[in-house]
ZATOR-557214 format. One record per residue (C-alpha): residue number from 1; residue in three letters; x, y negated, z negated. Coordinates in nm, 4 decimals, always signed. Each point is the difference from the previous one (the first is absolute). Layout:
     k     r         px         py         pz
   NUM   ALA          X          Y          Z
...
***
This chain:
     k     r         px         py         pz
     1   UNK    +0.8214    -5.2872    -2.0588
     2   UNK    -0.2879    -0.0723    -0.2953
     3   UNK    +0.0394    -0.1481    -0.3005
     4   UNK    -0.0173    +0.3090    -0.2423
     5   UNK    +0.2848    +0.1917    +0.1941
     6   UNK    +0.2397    -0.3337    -0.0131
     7   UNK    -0.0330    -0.0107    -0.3818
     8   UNK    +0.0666    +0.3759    -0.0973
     9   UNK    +0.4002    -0.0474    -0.0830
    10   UNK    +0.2772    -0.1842    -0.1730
    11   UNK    +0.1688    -0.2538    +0.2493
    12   UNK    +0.4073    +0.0745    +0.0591
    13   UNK    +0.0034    -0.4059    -0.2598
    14   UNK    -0.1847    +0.2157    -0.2584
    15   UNK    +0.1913    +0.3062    +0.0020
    16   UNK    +0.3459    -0.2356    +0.0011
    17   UNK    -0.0910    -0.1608    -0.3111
    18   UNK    -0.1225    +0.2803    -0.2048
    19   UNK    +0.3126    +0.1743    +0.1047
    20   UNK    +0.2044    -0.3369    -0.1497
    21   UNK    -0.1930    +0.0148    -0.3329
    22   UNK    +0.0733    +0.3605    -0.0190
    23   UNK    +0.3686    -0.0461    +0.0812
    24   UNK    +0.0609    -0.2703    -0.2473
    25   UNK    -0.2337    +0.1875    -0.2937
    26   UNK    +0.2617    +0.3125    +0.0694
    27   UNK    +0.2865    -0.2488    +0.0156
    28   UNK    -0.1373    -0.1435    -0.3612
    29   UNK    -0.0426    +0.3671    -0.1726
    30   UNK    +0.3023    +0.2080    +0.1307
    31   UNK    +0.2487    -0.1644    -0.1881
    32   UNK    -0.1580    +0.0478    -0.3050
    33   UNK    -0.0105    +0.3418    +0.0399
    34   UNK    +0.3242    +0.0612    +0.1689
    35   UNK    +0.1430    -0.1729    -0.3258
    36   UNK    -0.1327    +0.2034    -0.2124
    37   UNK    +0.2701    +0.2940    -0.0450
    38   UNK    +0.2694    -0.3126    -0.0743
    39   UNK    -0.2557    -0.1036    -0.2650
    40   UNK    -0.0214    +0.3263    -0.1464
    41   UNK    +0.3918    +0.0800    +0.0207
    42   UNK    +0.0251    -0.3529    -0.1917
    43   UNK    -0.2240    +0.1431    -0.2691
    44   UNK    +0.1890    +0.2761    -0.0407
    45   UNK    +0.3457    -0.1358    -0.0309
    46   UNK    -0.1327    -0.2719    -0.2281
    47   UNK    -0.2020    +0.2802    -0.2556
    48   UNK    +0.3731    +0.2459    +0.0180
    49   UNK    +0.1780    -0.3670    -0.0565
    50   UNK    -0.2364    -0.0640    -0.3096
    51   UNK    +0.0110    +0.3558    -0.1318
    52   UNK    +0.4320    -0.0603    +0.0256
    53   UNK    -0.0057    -0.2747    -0.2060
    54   UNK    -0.2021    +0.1061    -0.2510
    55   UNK    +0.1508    +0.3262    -0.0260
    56   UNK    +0.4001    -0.1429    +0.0078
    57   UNK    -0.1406    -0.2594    -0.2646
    58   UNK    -0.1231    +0.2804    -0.2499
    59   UNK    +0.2900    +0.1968    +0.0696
    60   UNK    +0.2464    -0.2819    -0.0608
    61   UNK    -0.1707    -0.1159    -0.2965
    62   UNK    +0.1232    +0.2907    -0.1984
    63   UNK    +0.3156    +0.0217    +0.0608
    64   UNK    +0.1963    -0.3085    +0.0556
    65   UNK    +0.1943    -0.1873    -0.1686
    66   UNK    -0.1287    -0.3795    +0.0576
    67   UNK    +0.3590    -0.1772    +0.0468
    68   UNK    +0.0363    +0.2241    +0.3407
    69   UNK    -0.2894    -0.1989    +0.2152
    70   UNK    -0.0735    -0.0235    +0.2641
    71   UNK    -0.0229    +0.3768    +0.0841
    72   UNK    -0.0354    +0.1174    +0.3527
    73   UNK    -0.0569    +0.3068    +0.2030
    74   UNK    -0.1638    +0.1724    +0.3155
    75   UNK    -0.1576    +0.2961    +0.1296
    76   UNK    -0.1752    +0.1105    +0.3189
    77   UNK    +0.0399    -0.3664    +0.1955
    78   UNK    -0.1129    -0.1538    -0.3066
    79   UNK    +0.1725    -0.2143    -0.2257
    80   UNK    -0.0541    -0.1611    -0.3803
    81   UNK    +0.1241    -0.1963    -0.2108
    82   UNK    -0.1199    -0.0671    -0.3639
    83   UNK    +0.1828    -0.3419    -0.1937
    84   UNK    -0.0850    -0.1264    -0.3221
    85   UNK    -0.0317    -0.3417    -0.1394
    86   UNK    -0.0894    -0.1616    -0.3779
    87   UNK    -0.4054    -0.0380    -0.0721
    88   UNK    -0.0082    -0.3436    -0.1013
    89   UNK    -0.3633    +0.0963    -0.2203
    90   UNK    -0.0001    +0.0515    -0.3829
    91   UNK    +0.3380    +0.0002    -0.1748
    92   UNK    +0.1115    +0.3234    -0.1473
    93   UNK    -0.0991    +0.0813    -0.3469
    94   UNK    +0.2558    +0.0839    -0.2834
    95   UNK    +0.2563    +0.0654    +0.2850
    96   UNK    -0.1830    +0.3190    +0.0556
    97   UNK    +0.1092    -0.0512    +0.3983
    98   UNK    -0.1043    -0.2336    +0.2969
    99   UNK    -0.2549    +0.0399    +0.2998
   100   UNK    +0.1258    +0.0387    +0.3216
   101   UNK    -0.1687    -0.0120    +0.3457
   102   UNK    +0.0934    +0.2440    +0.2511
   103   UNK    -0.0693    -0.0263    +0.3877
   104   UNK    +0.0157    +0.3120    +0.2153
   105   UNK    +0.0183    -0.0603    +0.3577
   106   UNK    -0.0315    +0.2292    +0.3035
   107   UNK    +0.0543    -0.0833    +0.3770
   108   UNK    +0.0524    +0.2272    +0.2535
   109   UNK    +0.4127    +0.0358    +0.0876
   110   UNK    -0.0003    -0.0986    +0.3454
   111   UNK    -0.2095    -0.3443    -0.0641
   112   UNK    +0.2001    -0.1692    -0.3451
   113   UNK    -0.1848    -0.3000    +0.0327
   114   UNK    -0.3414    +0.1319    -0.0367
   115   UNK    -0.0799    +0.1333    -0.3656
   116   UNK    -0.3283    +0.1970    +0.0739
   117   UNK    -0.0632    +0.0318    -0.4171
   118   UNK    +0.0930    -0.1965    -0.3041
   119   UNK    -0.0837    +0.1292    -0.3362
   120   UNK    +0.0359    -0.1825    -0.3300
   121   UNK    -0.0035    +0.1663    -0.3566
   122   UNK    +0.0917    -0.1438    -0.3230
   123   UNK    +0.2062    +0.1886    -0.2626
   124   UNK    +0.1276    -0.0115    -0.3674
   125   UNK    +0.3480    +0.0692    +0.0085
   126   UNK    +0.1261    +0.0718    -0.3414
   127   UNK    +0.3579    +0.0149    -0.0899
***
């Protein structure tokens, strides 16, 4: 056999090794990818939990009476719960009413332990 025929091809080493880099390149990437629809579905739930919040806060801001927190609810598999607490800032002026901090959050109903979004506003409630 000559020398030029002998050197025209991969040897079986070669080809076993390139197939090992390939294998652990795929074995890098494909969970990245395959986690990407659980990423996604996270997004989502945390945006709707957000968009709860803030919409039970507004809601609840006009029309409850302060002495009845913490209210609570659910819809969907969702739950919230919005609680109120003194601002310890800037005293009132010429008892013209008090600040008060609400907290809105949202979790989803089957997992009570994880609040997905926490939202904080500050009122004037007047008397």
């Amino acid at each position: 056999m000559n020398r030029l025929a002998a050197d025209g091809g991969f040897s079986l080493l070669e080809v076993l090794v390139a197939t090992l880099i390939l294998a652990l390149t795929f074995s890098a990437i494909f969970p990245i990818f395959g986690s990407a629809p659980q990423r996604i579905a996270d997004t989502k739930a945390l945006a709707f939990a957000a968009r709860l919040a803030a919409t039970q806060l507004e809601q609840e801001v006009l029309r409850t009476a302060w002495d009845q927190m913490p209210i609570q609810g659910g819809q969907d598999g969702w739950a919230w719960e919005i609680s109120g607490q003194p601002f310890d800032g800037e005293p009132a002026l010429d008892g013209a009413g008090y600040p008060l901090i609400l907290t809105a959050n949202a979790w989803k109903s089957d997992d009570p332990d994880r609040v997905l979004a926490s939202l904080q506003r500050i009122v004037w409630v007047t008397e």
